[in-house]
Residue, then its C-alpha position, 0 to 999 in steps of 0.5 A: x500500500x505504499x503507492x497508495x500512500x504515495x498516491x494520497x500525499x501528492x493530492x493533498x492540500x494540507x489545513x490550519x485544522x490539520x486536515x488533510x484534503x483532498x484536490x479532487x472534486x467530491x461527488x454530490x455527497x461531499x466525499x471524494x473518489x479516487x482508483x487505486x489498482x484498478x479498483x475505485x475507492x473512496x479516499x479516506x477508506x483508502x487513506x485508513x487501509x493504507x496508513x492504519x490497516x484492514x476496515x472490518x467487513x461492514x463498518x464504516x471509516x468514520x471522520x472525528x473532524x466532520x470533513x468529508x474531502x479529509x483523508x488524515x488517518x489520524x482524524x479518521x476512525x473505524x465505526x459501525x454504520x449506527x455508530x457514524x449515524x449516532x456521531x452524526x447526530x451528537x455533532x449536530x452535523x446531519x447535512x441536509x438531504x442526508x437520510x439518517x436511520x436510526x432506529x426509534x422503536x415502540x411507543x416512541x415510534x411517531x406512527x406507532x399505535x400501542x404502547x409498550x404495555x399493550x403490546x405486553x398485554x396482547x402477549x399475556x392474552x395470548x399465553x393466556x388462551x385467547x384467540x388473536x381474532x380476539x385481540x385485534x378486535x380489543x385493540x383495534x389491529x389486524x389479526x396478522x399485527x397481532x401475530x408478529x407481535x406474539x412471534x416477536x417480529x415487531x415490538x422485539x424490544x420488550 
Protein backbone atom coordinates (compact mmCIF):
# COMPACT_ATOMS: atom_id res chain seq x y z
CA UNK A 1 0.00 0.00 0.00
CA UNK A 2 2.77 2.25 -0.23
CA UNK A 3 1.85 3.50 -3.59
CA UNK A 4 -1.16 4.28 -2.21
CA UNK A 5 0.01 6.32 0.11
CA UNK A 6 2.09 7.92 -2.20
CA UNK A 7 -0.58 8.49 -4.23
CA UNK A 8 -2.58 10.16 -1.14
CA UNK A 9 0.25 12.53 -0.16
CA UNK A 10 0.67 14.16 -3.86
CA UNK A 11 -3.29 15.01 -3.98
CA UNK A 12 -3.44 16.62 -0.68
CA UNK A 13 -3.87 20.05 0.36
CA UNK A 14 -2.63 20.18 3.88
CA UNK A 15 -5.46 22.81 6.52
CA UNK A 16 -4.85 25.04 9.85
CA UNK A 17 -7.09 22.04 11.24
CA UNK A 18 -4.63 19.53 10.07
CA UNK A 19 -6.86 18.28 7.71
CA UNK A 20 -5.66 16.63 5.01
CA UNK A 21 -7.98 17.46 1.86
CA UNK A 22 -8.33 16.18 -0.84
CA UNK A 23 -7.79 18.15 -4.52
CA UNK A 24 -10.10 16.40 -6.36
CA UNK A 25 -13.80 17.24 -6.62
CA UNK A 26 -16.15 15.40 -4.12
CA UNK A 27 -19.16 13.92 -5.53
CA UNK A 28 -22.76 15.05 -4.70
CA UNK A 29 -22.37 13.67 -1.23
CA UNK A 30 -19.28 15.69 -0.36
CA UNK A 31 -16.87 12.64 -0.19
CA UNK A 32 -14.06 12.34 -2.81
CA UNK A 33 -13.21 9.37 -5.04
CA UNK A 34 -10.04 8.09 -6.29
CA UNK A 35 -8.74 4.49 -8.29
CA UNK A 36 -6.19 2.72 -6.99
CA UNK A 37 -5.09 -0.93 -8.54
CA UNK A 38 -7.75 -0.73 -10.79
CA UNK A 39 -10.42 -0.53 -8.01
CA UNK A 40 -12.50 2.90 -7.04
CA UNK A 41 -12.12 3.91 -3.56
CA UNK A 42 -13.36 6.46 -1.53
CA UNK A 43 -10.18 8.50 -0.48
CA UNK A 44 -10.40 8.48 3.10
CA UNK A 45 -11.13 4.27 3.20
CA UNK A 46 -8.36 4.26 1.20
CA UNK A 47 -6.47 6.86 3.36
CA UNK A 48 -7.16 4.11 6.80
CA UNK A 49 -6.48 1.00 4.69
CA UNK A 50 -3.14 2.17 3.76
CA UNK A 51 -1.54 4.15 6.67
CA UNK A 52 -3.82 2.30 9.87
CA UNK A 53 -4.75 -1.04 8.49
CA UNK A 54 -7.70 -3.52 7.10
CA UNK A 55 -11.72 -1.86 7.62
CA UNK A 56 -13.52 -4.79 9.15
CA UNK A 57 -16.15 -6.01 6.73
CA UNK A 58 -19.10 -3.86 7.14
CA UNK A 59 -18.10 -0.90 9.19
CA UNK A 60 -17.69 2.44 8.34
CA UNK A 61 -14.34 4.90 8.37
CA UNK A 62 -15.92 7.46 10.26
CA UNK A 63 -14.16 11.49 10.28
CA UNK A 64 -13.56 12.87 14.11
CA UNK A 65 -13.32 16.31 12.35
CA UNK A 66 -16.56 16.02 10.13
CA UNK A 67 -14.58 16.71 6.84
CA UNK A 68 -15.82 14.62 4.33
CA UNK A 69 -12.81 15.65 1.50
CA UNK A 70 -10.30 14.79 4.60
CA UNK A 71 -8.32 11.67 4.42
CA UNK A 72 -5.68 12.34 7.69
CA UNK A 73 -5.65 8.69 9.05
CA UNK A 74 -5.45 10.40 12.10
CA UNK A 75 -8.72 12.28 12.08
CA UNK A 76 -10.03 9.11 10.98
CA UNK A 77 -11.96 6.05 12.71
CA UNK A 78 -13.36 2.75 12.32
CA UNK A 79 -17.43 2.63 13.12
CA UNK A 80 -20.38 0.50 12.53
CA UNK A 81 -22.91 2.34 10.39
CA UNK A 82 -25.05 3.14 13.85
CA UNK A 83 -22.23 4.31 15.47
CA UNK A 84 -21.37 7.15 12.47
CA UNK A 85 -25.35 7.81 12.28
CA UNK A 86 -25.07 8.21 16.08
CA UNK A 87 -21.71 10.61 15.84
CA UNK A 88 -23.91 12.30 13.10
CA UNK A 89 -26.42 13.18 15.34
CA UNK A 90 -24.30 14.04 18.53
CA UNK A 91 -22.17 16.60 16.40
CA UNK A 92 -25.49 18.11 15.13
CA UNK A 93 -23.92 17.87 11.93
CA UNK A 94 -26.77 15.83 9.88
CA UNK A 95 -26.43 17.51 6.16
CA UNK A 96 -29.34 18.36 4.67
CA UNK A 97 -30.66 15.79 2.05
CA UNK A 98 -28.76 13.44 4.24
CA UNK A 99 -31.00 10.12 5.17
CA UNK A 100 -30.40 9.47 8.90
CA UNK A 101 -31.66 5.84 10.13
CA UNK A 102 -31.61 5.18 13.19
CA UNK A 103 -33.84 3.04 14.78
CA UNK A 104 -36.79 4.58 17.16
CA UNK A 105 -38.76 1.86 18.47
CA UNK A 106 -42.42 1.03 20.24
CA UNK A 107 -44.45 3.57 21.87
CA UNK A 108 -41.55 6.40 20.94
CA UNK A 109 -42.14 5.47 17.00
CA UNK A 110 -44.35 8.55 15.88
CA UNK A 111 -46.95 6.06 13.73
CA UNK A 112 -46.94 3.76 16.48
CA UNK A 113 -50.45 2.85 17.74
CA UNK A 114 -49.97 0.71 21.13
CA UNK A 115 -47.78 1.48 23.80
CA UNK A 116 -45.34 -0.94 25.38
CA UNK A 117 -47.93 -2.19 27.89
CA UNK A 118 -50.27 -3.05 25.22
CA UNK A 119 -48.48 -4.92 23.37
CA UNK A 120 -47.08 -6.91 26.75
CA UNK A 121 -50.79 -7.26 27.26
CA UNK A 122 -51.76 -8.59 23.76
CA UNK A 123 -48.63 -11.16 24.70
CA UNK A 124 -50.32 -12.16 28.32
CA UNK A 125 -53.53 -12.74 26.42
CA UNK A 126 -52.18 -14.98 24.14
CA UNK A 127 -50.14 -17.03 26.83
CA UNK A 128 -53.29 -16.98 28.49
CA UNK A 129 -55.60 -18.84 25.56
CA UNK A 130 -57.08 -16.07 23.91
CA UNK A 131 -57.60 -16.12 20.49
CA UNK A 132 -55.77 -13.31 18.04
CA UNK A 133 -59.08 -12.65 16.20
CA UNK A 134 -60.00 -11.59 19.75
CA UNK A 135 -57.25 -9.41 20.43
CA UNK A 136 -57.23 -7.42 17.49
CA UNK A 137 -60.75 -6.53 17.84
CA UNK A 138 -59.83 -5.31 21.78
CA UNK A 139 -57.19 -3.41 20.17
CA UNK A 140 -58.48 -2.38 17.23
CA UNK A 141 -55.20 -4.12 14.78
CA UNK A 142 -55.46 -6.92 12.15
CA UNK A 143 -55.36 -10.02 13.44
CA UNK A 144 -51.71 -10.80 11.06
CA UNK A 145 -50.25 -7.43 13.61
CA UNK A 146 -51.41 -9.28 16.35
CA UNK A 147 -49.30 -12.41 15.22
CA UNK A 148 -45.94 -10.59 14.52
CA UNK A 149 -46.43 -9.03 17.81
CA UNK A 150 -46.57 -12.91 19.54
CA UNK A 151 -43.77 -14.21 17.35
CA UNK A 152 -41.88 -11.23 18.49
CA UNK A 153 -41.39 -9.76 14.98
CA UNK A 154 -42.23 -6.20 15.86
CA UNK A 155 -42.04 -4.76 19.35
CA UNK A 156 -38.53 -7.12 19.87
CA UNK A 157 -37.65 -4.60 22.20
CA UNK A 158 -39.71 -5.55 25.33
Amino acid sequence: MNDARKRIAGNINITDSLCWEWMGTPRDNGYCRTTYKRASWYVHRLSYASFIGVIPNGYDVCHKCDNRRCCNPNHLFIGTRRDNMQDAVKKNRVAKGDIISIHIRGEKCHMAKLTDLEVLEIRRLNMDGENTSSISKKFNITTDNIRRIIRRDTWRHI
